[in-house]
DRENPA-3360 file (N, C-alpha, C; in nm, 2 decimals, always signed):
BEGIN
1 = XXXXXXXX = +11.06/+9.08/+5.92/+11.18/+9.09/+6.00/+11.15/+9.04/+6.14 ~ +11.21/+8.98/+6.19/+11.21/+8.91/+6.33/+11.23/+9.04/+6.45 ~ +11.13/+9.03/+6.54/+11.14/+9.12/+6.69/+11.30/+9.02/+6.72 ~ +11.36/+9.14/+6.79/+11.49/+9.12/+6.85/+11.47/+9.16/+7.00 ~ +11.45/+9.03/+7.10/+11.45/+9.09/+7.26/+11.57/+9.08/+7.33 ~ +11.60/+9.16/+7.35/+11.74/+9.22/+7.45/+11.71/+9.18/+7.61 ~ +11.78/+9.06/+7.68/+11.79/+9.06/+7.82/+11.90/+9.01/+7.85 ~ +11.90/+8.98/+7.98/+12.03/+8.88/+8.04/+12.00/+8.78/+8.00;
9 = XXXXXXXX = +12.14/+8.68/+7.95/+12.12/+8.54/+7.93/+12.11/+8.43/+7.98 ~ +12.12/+8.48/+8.15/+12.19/+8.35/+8.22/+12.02/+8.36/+8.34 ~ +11.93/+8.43/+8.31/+11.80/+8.44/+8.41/+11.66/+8.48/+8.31 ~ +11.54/+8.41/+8.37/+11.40/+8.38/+8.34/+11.41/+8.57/+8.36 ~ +11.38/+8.62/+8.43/+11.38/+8.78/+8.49/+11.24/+8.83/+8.45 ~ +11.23/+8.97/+8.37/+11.19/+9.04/+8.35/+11.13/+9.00/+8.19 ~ +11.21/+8.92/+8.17/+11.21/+8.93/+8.01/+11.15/+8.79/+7.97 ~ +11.12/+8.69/+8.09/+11.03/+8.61/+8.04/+10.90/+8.60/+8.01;
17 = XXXXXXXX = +10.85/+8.71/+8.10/+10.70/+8.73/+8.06/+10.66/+8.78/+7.90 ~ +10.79/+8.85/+7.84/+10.81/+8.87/+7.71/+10.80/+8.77/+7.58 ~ +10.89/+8.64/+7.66/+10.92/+8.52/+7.59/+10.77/+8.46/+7.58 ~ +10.75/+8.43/+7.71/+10.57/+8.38/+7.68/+10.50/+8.39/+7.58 ~ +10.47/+8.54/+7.59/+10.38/+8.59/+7.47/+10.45/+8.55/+7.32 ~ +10.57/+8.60/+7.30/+10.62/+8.55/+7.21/+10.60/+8.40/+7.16 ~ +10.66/+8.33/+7.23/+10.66/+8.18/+7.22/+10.52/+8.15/+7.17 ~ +10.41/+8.15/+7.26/+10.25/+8.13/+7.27/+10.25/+8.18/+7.11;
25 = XXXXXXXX = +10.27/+8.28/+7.03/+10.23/+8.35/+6.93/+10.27/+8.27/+6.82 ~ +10.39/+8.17/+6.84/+10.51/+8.15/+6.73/+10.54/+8.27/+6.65 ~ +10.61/+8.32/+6.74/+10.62/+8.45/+6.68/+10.78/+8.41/+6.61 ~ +10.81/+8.51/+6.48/+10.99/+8.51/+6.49/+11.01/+8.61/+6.55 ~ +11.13/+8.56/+6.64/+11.21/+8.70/+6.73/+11.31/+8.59/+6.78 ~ +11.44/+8.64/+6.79/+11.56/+8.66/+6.84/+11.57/+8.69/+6.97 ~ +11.67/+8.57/+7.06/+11.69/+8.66/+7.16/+11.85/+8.66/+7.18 ~ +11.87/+8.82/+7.16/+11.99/+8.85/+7.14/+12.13/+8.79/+7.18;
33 = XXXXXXXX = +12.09/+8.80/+7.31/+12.18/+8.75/+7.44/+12.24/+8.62/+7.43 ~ +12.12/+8.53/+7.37/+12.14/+8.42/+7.43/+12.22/+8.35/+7.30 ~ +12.25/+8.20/+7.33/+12.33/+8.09/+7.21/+12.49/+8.06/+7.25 ~ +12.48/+7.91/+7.20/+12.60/+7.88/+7.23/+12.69/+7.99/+7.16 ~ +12.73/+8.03/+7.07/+12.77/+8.11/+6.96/+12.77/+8.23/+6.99 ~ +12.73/+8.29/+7.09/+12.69/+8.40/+7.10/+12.77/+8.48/+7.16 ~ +12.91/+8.43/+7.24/+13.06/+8.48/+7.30/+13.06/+8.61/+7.35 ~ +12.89/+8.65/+7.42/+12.92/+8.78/+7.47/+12.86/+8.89/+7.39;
41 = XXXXXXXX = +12.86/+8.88/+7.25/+12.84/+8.97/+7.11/+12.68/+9.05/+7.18 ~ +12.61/+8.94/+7.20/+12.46/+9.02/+7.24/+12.48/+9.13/+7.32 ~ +12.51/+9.06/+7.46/+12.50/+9.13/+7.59/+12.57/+9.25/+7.51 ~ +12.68/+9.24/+7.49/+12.79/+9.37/+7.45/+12.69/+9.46/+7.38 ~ +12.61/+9.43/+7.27/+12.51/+9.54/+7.15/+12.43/+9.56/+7.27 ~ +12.35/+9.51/+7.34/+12.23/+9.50/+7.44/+12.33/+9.64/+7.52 ~ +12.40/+9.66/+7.59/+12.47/+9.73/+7.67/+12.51/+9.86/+7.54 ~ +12.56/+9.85/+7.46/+12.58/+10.00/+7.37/+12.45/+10.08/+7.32;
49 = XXXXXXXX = +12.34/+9.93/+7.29/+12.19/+10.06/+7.26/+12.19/+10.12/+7.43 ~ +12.18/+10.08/+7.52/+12.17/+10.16/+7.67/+12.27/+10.28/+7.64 ~ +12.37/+10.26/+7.60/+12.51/+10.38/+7.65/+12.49/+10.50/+7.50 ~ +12.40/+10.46/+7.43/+12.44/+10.52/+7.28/+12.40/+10.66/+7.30 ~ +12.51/+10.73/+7.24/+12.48/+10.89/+7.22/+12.40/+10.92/+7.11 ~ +12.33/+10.83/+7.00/+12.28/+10.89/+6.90/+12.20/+10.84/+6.90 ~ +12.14/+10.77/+7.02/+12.00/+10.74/+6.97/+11.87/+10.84/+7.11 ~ +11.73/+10.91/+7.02/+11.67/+11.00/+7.08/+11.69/+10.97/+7.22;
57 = XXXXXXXX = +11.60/+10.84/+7.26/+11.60/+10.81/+7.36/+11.64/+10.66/+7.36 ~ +11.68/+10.66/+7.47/+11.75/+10.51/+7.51/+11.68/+10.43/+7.64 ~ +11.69/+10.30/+7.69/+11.64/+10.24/+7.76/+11.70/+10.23/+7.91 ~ +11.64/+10.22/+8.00/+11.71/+10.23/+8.13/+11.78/+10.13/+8.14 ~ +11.71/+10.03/+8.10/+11.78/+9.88/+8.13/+11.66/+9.74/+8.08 ~ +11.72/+9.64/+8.08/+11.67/+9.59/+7.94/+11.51/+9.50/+8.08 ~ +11.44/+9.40/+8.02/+11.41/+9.43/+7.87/+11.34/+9.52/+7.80 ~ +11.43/+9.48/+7.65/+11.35/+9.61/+7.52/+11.35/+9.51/+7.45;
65 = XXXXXXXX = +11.26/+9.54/+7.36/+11.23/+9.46/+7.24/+11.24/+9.62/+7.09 ~ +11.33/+9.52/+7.00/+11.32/+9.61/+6.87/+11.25/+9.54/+6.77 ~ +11.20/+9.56/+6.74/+11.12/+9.60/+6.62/+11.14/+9.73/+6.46 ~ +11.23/+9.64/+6.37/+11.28/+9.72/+6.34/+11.32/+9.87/+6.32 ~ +11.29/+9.98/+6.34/+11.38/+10.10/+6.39/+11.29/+10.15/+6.50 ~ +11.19/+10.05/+6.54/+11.18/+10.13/+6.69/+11.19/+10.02/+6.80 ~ +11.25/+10.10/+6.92/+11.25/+10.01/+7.07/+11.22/+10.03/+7.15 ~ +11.14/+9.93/+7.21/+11.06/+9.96/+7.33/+11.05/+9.90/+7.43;
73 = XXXXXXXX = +11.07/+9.96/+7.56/+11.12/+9.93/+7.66/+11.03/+9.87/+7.78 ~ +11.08/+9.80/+7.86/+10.94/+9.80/+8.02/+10.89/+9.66/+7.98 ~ +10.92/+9.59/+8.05/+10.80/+9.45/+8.01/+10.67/+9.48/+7.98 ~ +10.60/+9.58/+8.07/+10.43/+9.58/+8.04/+10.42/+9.64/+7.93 ~ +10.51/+9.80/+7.91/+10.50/+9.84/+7.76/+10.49/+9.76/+7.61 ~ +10.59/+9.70/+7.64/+10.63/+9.61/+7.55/+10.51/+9.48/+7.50 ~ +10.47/+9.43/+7.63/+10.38/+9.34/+7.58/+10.20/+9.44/+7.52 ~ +10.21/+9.53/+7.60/+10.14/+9.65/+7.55/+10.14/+9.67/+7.38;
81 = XXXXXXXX = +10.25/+9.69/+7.32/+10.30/+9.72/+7.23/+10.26/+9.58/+7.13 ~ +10.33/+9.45/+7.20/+10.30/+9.35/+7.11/+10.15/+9.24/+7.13 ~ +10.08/+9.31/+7.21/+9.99/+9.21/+7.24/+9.89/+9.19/+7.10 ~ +9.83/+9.37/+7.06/+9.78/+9.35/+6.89/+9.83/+9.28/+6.83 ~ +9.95/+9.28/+6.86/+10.05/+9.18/+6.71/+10.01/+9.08/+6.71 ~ +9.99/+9.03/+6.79/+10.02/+8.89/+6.82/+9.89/+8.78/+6.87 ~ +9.82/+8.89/+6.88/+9.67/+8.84/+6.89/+9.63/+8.79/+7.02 ~ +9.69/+8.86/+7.12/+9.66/+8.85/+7.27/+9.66/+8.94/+7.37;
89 = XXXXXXXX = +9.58/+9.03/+7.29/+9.51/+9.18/+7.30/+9.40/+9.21/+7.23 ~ +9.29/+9.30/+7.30/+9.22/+9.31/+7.23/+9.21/+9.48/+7.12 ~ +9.20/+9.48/+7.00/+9.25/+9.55/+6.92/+9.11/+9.70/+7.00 ~ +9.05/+9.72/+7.06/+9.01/+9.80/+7.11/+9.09/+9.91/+7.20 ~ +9.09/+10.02/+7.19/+9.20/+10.08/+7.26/+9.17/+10.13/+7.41 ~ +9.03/+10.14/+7.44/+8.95/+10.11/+7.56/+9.01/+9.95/+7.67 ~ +8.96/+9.88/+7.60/+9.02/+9.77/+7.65/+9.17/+9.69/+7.64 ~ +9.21/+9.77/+7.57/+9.38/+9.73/+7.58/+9.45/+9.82/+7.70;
97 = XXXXXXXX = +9.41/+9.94/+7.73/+9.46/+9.98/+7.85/+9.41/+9.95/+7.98 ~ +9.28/+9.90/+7.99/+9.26/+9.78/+8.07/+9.34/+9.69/+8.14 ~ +9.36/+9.62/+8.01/+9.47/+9.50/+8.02/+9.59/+9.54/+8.04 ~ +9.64/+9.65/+7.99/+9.79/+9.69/+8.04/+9.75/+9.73/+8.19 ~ +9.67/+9.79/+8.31/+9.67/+9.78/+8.43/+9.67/+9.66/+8.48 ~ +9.58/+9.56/+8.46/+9.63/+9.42/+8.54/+9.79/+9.42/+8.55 ~ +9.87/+9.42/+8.41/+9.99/+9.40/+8.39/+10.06/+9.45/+8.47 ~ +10.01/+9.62/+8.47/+10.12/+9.71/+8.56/+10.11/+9.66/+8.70;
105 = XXXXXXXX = +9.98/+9.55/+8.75/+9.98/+9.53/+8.93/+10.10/+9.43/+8.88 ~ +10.03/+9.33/+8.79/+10.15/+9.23/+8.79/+10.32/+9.29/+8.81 ~ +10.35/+9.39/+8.76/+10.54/+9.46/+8.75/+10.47/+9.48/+8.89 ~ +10.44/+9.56/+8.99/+10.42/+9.55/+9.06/+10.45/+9.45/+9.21 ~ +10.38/+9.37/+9.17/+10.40/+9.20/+9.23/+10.54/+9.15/+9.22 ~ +10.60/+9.16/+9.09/+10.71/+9.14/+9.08/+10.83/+9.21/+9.16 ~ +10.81/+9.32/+9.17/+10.87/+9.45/+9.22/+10.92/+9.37/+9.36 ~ +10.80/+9.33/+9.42/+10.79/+9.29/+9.54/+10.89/+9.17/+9.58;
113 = XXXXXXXX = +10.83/+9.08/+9.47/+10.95/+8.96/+9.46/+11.08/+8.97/+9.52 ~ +11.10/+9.07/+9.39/+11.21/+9.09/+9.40/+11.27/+9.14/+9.55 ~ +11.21/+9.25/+9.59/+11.23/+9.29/+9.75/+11.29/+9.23/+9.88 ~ +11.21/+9.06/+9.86/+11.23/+8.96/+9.94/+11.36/+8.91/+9.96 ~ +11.43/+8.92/+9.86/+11.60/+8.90/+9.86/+11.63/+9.00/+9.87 ~ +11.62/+9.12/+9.82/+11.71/+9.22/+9.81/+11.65/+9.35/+9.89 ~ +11.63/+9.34/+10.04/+11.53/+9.42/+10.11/+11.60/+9.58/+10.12 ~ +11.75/+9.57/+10.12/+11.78/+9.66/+10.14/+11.87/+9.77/+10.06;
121 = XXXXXXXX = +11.92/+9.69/+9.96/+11.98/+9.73/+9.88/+12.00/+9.65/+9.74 ~ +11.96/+9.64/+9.59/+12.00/+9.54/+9.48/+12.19/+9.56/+9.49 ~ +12.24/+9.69/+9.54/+12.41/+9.67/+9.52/+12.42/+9.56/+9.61 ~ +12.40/+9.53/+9.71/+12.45/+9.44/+9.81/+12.38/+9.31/+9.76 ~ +12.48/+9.20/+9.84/+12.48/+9.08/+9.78/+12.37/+9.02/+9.88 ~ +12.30/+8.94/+9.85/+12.19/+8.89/+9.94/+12.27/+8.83/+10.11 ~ +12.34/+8.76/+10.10/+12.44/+8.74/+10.23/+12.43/+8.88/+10.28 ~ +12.46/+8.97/+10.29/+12.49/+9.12/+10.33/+12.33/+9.12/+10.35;
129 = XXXXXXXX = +12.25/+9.11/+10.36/+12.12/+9.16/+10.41/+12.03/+9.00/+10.44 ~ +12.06/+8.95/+10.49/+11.99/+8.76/+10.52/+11.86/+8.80/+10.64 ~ +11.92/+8.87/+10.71/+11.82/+8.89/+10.87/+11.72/+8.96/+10.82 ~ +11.75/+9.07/+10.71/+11.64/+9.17/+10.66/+11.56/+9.11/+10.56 ~ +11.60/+9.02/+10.47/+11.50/+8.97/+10.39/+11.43/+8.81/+10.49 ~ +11.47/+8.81/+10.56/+11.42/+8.66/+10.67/+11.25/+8.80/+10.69 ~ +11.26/+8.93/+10.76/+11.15/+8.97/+10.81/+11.07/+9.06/+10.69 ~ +11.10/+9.08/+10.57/+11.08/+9.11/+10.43/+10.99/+9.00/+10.38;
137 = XXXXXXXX = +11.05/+8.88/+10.39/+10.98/+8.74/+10.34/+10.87/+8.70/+10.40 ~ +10.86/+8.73/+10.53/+10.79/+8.66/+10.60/+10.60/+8.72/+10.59 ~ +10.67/+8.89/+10.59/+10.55/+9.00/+10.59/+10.54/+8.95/+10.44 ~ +10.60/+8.96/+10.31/+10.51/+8.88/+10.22/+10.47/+8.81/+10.16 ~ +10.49/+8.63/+10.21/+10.41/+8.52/+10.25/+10.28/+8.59/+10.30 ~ +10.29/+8.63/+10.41/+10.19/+8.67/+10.53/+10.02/+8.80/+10.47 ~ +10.12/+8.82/+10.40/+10.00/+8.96/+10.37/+10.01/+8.98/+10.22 ~ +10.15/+8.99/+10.13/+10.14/+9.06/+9.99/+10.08/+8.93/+9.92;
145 = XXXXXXXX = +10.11/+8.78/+9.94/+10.10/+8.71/+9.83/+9.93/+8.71/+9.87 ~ +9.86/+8.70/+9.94/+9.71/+8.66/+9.93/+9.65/+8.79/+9.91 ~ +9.75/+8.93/+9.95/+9.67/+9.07/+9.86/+9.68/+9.08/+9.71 ~ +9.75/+8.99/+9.68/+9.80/+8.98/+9.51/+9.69/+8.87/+9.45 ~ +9.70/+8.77/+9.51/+9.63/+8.65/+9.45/+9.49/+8.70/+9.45 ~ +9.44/+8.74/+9.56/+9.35/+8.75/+9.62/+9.23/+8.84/+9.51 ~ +9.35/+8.94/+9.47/+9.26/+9.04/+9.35/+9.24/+9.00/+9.25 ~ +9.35/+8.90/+9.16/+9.38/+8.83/+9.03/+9.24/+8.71/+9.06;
153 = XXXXXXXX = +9.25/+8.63/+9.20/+9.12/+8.53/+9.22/+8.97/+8.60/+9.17 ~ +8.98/+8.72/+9.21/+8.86/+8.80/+9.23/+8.80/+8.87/+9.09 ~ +8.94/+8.91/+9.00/+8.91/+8.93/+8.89/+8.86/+8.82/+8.79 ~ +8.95/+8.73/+8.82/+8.88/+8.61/+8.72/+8.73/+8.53/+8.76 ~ +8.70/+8.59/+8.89/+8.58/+8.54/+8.88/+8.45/+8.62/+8.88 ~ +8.49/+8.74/+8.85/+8.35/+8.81/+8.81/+8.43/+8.87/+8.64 ~ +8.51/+8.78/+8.57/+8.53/+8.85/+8.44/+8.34/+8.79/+8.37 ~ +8.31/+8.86/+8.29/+8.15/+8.83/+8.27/+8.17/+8.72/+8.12;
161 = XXXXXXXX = +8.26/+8.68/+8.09/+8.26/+8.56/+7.98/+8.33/+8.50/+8.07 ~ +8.34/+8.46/+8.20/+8.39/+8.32/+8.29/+8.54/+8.30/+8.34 ~ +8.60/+8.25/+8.43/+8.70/+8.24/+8.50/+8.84/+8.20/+8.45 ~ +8.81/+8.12/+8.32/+8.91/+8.06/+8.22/+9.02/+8.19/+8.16 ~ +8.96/+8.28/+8.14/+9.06/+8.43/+8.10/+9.10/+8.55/+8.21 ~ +9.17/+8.61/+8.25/+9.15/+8.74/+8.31/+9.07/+8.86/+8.29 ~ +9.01/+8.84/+8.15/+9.00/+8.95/+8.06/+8.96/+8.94/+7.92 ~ +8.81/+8.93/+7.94/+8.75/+8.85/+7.81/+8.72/+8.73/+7.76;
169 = XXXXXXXX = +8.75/+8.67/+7.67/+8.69/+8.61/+7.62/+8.77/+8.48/+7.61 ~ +8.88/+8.56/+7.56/+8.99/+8.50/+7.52/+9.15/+8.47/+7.56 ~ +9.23/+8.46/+7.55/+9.37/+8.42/+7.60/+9.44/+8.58/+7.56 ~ +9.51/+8.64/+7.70/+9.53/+8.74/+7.66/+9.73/+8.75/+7.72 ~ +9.83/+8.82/+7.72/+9.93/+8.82/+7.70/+9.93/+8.82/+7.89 ~ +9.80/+8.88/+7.95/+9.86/+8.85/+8.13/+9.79/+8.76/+8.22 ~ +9.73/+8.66/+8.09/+9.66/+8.54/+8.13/+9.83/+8.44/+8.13 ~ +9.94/+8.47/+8.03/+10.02/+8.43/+8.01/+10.13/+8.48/+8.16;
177 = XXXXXXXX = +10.13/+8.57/+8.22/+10.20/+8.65/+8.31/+10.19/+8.58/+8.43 ~ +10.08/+8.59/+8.44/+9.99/+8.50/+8.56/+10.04/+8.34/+8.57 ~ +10.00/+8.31/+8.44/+10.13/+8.16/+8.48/+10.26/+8.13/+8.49 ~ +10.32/+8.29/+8.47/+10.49/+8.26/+8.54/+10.46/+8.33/+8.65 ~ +10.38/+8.39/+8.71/+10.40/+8.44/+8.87/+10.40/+8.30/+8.97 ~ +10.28/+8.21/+8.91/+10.22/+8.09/+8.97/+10.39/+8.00/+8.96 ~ +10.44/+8.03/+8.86/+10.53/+7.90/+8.84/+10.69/+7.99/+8.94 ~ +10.69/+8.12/+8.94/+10.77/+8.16/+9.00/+10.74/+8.17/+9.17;
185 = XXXXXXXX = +10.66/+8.20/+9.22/+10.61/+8.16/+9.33/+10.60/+8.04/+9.40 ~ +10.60/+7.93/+9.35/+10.60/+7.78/+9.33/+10.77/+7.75/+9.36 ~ +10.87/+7.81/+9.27/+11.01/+7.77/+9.32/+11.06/+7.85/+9.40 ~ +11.01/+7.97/+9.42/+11.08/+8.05/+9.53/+10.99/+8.02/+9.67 ~ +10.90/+7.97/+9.68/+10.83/+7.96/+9.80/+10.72/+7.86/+9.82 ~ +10.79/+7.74/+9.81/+10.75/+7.61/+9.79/+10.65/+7.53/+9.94 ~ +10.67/+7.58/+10.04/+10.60/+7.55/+10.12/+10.50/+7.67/+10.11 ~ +10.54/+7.76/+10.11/+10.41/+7.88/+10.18/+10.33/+7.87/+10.03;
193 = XXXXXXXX = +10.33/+7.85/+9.91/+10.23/+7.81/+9.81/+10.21/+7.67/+9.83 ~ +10.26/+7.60/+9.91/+10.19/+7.42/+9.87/+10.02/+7.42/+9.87 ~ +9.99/+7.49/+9.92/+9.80/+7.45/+9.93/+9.71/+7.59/+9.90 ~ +9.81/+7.67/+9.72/+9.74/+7.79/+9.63/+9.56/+7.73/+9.59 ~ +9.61/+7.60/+9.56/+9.48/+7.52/+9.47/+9.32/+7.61/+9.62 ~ +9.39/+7.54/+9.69/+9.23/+7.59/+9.81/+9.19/+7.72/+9.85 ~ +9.25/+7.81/+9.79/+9.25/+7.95/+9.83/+9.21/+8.04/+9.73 ~ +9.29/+7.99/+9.55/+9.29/+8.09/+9.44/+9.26/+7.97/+9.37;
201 = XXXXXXXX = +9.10/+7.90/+9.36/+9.08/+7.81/+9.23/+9.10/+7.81/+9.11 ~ +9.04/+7.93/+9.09/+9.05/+7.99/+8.94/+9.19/+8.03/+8.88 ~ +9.24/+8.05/+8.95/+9.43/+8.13/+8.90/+9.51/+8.01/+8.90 ~ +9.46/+7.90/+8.99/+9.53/+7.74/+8.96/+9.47/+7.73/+8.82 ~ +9.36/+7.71/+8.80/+9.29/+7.61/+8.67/+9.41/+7.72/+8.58 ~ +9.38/+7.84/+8.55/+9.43/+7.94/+8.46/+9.58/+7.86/+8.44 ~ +9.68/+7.83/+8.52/+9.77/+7.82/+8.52/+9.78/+7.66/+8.45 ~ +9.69/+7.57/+8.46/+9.70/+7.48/+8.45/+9.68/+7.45/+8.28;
209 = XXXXXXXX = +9.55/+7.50/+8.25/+9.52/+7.53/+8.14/+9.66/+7.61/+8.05 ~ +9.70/+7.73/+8.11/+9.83/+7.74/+7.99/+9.92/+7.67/+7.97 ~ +10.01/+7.57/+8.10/+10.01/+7.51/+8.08/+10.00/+7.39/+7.94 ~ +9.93/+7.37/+7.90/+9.84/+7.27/+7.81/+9.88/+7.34/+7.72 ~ +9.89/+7.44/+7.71/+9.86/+7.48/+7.56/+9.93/+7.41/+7.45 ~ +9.95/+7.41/+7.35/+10.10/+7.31/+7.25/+10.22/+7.42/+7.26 ~ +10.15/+7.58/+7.19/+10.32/+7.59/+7.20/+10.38/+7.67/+7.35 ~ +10.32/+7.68/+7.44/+10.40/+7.67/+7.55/+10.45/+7.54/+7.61;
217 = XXXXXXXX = +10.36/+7.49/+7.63/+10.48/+7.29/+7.63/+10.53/+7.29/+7.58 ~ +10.56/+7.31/+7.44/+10.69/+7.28/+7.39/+10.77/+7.39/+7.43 ~ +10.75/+7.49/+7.47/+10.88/+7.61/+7.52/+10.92/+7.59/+7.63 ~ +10.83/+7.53/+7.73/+10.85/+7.44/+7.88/+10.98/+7.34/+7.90 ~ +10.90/+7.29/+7.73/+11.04/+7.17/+7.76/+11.17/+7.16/+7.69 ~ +11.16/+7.30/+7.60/+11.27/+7.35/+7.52/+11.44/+7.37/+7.62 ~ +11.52/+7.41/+7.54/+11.65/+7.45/+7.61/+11.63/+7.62/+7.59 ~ +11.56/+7.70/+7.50/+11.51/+7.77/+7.53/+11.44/+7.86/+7.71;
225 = XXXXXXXX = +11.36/+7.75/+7.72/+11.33/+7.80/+7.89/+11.42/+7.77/+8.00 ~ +11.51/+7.88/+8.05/+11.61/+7.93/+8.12/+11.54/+7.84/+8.25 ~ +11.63/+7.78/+8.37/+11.57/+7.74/+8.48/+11.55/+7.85/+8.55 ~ +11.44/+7.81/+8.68/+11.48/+7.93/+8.78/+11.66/+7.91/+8.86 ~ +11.67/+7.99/+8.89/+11.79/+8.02/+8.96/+11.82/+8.12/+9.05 ~ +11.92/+8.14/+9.13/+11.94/+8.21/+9.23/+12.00/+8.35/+9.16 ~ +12.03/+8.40/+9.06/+12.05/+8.50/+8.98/+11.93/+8.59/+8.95 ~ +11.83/+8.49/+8.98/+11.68/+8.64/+8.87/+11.62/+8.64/+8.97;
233 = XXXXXXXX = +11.46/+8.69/+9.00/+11.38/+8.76/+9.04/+11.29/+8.68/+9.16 ~ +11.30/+8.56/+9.09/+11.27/+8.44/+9.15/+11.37/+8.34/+9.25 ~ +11.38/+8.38/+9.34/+11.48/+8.30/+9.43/+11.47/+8.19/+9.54 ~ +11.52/+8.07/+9.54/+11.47/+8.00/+9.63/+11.58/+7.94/+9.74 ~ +11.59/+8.04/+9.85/+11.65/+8.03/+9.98/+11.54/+7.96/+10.10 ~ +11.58/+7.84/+10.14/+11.49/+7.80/+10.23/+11.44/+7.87/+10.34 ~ +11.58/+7.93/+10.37/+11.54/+7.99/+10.51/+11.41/+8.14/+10.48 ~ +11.39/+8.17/+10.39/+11.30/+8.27/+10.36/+11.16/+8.21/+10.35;
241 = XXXXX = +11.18/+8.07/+10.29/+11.00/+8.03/+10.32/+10.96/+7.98/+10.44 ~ +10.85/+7.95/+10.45/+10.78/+7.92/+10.55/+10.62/+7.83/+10.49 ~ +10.56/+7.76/+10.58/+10.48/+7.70/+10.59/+10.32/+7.76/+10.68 ~ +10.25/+7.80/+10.59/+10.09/+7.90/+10.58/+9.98/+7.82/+10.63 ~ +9.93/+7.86/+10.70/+9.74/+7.73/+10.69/+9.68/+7.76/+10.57;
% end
């Protein structure tokens, strides 16, 4: 039976760090939301598992991924949940919760992202708060992105099997993460990343390297992979970037 992921259809978000793994895996799964054909029908079921009275527990807000009668929620959970599956985890339960902590700085990082547009409020429209995310943005260019990179650089270079993984040996689901932070950082803040390569060598190669892989290129260049846009997590307002030494 095919994993069914529940997100928005019109944004990369939360739910593409999901797609990654997936895709990377050739995995079967559905994404609900999305398709020409699709007239709403997703979003609408995606919105009744949230509101449903009969089920134990329900999800705050997506993404969730189902798996036939169970669902599970949280991007990191989730990839938590599917990383064994999928063979981009390591089946140790020591070291899988390991790996779900990088993840959780990564939601983290994201968190932050997101902040930079939306400093003061997600109800209010980014217009309604421009001056507040102008001094939001600036502080993290200035300080969050090189305390972020700065750790992920650090980690991949004392991992003890070499700089090419975050975490072992092998290719793991936030070796995958790591190259949409790099690629969402890159559209939302295009000057203040132009010279990442001289700072975080190893989290460039990493990114470069997934990249490459066959089946992420081909999900790169699919209709599948949603653009960035001014809708998701990732936003690129000029007046918020800036130019770094």
């Amino acid at each position: 039976m095919a994993y069914e992921l529940y997100y928005w259809n019109s944004i990369q978000g939360r739910g593409e760090f999901i797609r990654l793994a997936l895709e990377e895996a050739g995995a079967d799964y559905v994404d609900i939301c999305r398709g020409p054909s699709n007239e709403g029908q997703g979003t609408s079921a995606m919105i009744d598992i949230m509101e449903s009275k009969s089920l134990a527990t329900v999800p705050f807000a997506p993404p969730f991924l189902r798996d036939g009668e169970l669902i599970v929620s949280h991007a990191a959970n989730i990839l938590m949940y599917l990383g064994p599956k999928l063979g981009l985890a390591p089946k140790d339960d020591h070291e899988r919760h390991l790996l779900n902590g990088l993840q959780l700085t990564i939601t983290d990082f994201v968190a932050e992202v997101h902040d930079t547009h939306h400093p003061i409020a997600t109800s209010k429209y980014y217009e309604e708060q421009k001056e507040e995310a102008k001094g939001r943005s600036a502080e993290f260019i200035d300080n969050r992105i090189p305390k972020y990179l700065g750790y992920f650089e650090r980690v991949l270079e004392q991992n003890p099997h070499g700089p090419a993984h975050i975490f072992g040996k092998d290719l793991t689901y936030v070796d995958l993460s790591l190259f949409q932070i790099y690629e969402g950082l890159r559209y939302a803040f295009p000057r203040a990343t132009a010279h990442l390569e001289k700072h975080y060598p190893h989290f460039v190669a990493l990114h470069a390297a997934v990249m490459k892989r066959p089946n992420i290129a081909r999900y790169l260049h699919s209709d599948r992979r949603i653009p960035f846009n001014e809708d998701g997590i990732f936003r690129h307002y000029p007046e918020l970037d800036k130019d770094v030494a």
